[in-house]
Structure formats: C-alpha cells, structure tokens
FIVEX-952164 format. One record per residue (C-alpha): residue number from 1; residue in three letters; x, y, z. Coordinates in nm, 3 decimals, always signed. Each point is the difference from the previous one (the first is absolute). Layout:
<rs>
(NUM,ALA,(X,Y,Z))
...
</rs>
This chain:
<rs>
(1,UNK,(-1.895,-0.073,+0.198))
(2,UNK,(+0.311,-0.122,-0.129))
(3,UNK,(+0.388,+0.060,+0.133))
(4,UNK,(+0.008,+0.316,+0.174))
(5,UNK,(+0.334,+0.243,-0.055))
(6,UNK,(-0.045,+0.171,+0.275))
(7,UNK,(+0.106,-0.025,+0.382))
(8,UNK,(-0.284,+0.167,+0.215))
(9,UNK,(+0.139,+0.193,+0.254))
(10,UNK,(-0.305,-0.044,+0.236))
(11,UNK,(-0.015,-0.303,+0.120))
(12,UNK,(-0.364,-0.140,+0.072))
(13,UNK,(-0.039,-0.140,+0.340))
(14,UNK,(-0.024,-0.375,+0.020))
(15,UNK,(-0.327,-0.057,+0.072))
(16,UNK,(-0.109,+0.118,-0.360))
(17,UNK,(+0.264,-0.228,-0.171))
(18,UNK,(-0.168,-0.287,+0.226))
(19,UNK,(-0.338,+0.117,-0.147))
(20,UNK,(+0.092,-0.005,-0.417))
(21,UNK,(-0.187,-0.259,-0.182))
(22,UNK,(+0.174,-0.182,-0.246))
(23,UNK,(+0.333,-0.068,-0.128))
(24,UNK,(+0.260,+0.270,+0.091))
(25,UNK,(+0.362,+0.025,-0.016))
(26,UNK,(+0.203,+0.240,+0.303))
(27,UNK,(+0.309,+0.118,-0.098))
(28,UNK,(+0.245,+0.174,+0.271))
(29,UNK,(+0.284,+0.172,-0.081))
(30,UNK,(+0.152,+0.328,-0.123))
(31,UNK,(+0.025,+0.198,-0.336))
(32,UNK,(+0.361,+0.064,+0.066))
(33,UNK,(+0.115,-0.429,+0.104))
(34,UNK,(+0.218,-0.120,-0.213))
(35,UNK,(-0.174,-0.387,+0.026))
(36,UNK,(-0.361,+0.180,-0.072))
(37,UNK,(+0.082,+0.137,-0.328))
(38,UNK,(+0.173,-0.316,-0.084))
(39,UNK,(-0.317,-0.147,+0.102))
(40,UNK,(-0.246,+0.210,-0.270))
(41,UNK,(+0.044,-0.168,-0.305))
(42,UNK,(-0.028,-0.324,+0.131))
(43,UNK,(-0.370,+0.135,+0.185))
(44,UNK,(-0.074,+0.131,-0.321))
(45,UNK,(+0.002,-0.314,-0.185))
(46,UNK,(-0.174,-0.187,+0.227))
(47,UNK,(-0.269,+0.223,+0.062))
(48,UNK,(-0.020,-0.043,-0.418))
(49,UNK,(-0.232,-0.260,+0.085))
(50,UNK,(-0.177,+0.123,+0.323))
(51,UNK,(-0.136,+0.317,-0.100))
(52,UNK,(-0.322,-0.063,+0.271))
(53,UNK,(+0.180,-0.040,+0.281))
(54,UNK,(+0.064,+0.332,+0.159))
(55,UNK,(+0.379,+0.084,+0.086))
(56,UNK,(+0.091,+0.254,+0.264))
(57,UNK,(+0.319,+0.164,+0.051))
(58,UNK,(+0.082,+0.120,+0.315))
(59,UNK,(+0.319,+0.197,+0.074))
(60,UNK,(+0.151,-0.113,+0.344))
(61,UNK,(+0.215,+0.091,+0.257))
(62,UNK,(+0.106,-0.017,+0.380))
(63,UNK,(-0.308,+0.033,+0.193))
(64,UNK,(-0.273,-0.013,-0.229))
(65,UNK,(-0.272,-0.197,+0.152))
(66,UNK,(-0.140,-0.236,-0.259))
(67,UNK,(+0.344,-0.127,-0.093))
(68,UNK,(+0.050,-0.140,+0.319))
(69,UNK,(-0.298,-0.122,+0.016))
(70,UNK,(+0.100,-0.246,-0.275))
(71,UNK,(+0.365,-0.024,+0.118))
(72,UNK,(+0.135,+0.143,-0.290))
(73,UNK,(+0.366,+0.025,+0.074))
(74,UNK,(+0.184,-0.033,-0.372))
(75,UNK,(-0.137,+0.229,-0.337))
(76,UNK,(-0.199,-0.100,-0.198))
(77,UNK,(-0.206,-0.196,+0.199))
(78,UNK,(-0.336,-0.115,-0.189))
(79,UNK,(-0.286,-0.154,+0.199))
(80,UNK,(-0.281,-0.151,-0.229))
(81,UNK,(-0.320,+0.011,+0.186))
(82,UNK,(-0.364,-0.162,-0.115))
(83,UNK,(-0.254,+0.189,+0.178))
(84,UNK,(+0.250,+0.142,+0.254))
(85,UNK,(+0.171,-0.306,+0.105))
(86,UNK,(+0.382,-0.073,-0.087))
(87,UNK,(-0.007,-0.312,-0.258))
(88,UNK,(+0.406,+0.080,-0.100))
(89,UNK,(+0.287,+0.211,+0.060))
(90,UNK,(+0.292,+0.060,-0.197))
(91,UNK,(+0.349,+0.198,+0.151))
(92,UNK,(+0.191,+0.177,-0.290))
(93,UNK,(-0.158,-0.231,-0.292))
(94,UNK,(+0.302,-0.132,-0.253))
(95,UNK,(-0.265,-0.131,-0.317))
(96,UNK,(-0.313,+0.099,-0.124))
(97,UNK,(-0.123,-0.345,-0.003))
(98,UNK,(-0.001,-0.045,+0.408))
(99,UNK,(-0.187,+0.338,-0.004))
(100,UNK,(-0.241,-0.196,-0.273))
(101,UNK,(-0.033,-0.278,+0.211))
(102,UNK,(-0.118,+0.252,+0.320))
(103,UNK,(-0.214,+0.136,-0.213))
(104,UNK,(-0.158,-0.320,-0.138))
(105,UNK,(-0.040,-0.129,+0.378))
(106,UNK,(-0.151,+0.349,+0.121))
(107,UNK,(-0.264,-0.053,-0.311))
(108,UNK,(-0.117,-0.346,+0.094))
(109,UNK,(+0.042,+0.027,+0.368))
(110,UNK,(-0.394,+0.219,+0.016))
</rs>
C-alpha cells in the first residue's frame, strides 16, 4: 500500500470509506495548493514507517460530496480511519512526527 502520489479525481461515495477495514489515511486537497505540496515530504516520511496502512488522496473542491461529509474546509486535510471510523485528523500538518503520531494511534486503535 504505501503513500500514494496521486489525487483521485473520483471521489468514492462515503459509504465505502465507512466500509474499509483497517488502518487508512484520507487526504483532501489539491495537486495545485500551495500548503499540499508543502505537505508531501513531510507524508512521505511518515508513511516511511507505515507502509500497511493504506493512504488515499483525494483531490477536492466546492461541492464534492465526501468532503463535506467530513467537513473538510482547509487543504490538506488528513482523516486517519481504523476500519472506517475517524481515530485523528490533522489540518495542513507542520512535522512529520504529529503525522507519526496519527499514524501510530490509527495502528493501535483496531
């Protein structure tokens, strides 16, 4: 699984994110925000030493559904789920290490 470098431009519909099993990171935002590519090399390294939990990007915008189902209102936004249920969120993430520590609690929350 491992970091994805991607942003889907499909969203799924919320019901299947409620559905995943296991640990799984949801990141909103935008290939072209400034405060998302800031945000890549510190996801990078923290993902280092997650490479099982799954990591979705999903690019968002005005109107798409399963951003506002979250409240997603600033980029990036990550929600870390254990089998589909928010454990943390994180709003334009500064240091690896609090996306570590998200991580960690998304591991032993199952």
């Amino acid at each position: 699984m491992a970091m994805n470098h991607q942003y889907e431009t499909t969203e799924p519909a919320r019901p299947e994110i409620d559905k995943i099993a296991g640990p799984t990171v949801i990141e909103f935002g935008a290939p072209w925000c400034g405060y998302c590519q800031a945000a890549q090399p510190l996801l990078a390294t923290a993902f280092e030493a997650y490479p099982q939990v799954r990591h979705i990007k999903i690019e968002d915008g005005r109107g798409q559904a399963l951003g506002r189902s979250f409240r997603v209102k600033l980029w990036p936004t990550l929600i870390f789920l254990n089998q589909g249920a928010e454990v943390a969120r994180l709003v334009r993430p500064s240091d690896a290490g609090a996306i570590r520590q998200a991580l960690k609690r998304i591991e032993s929350a199952g």
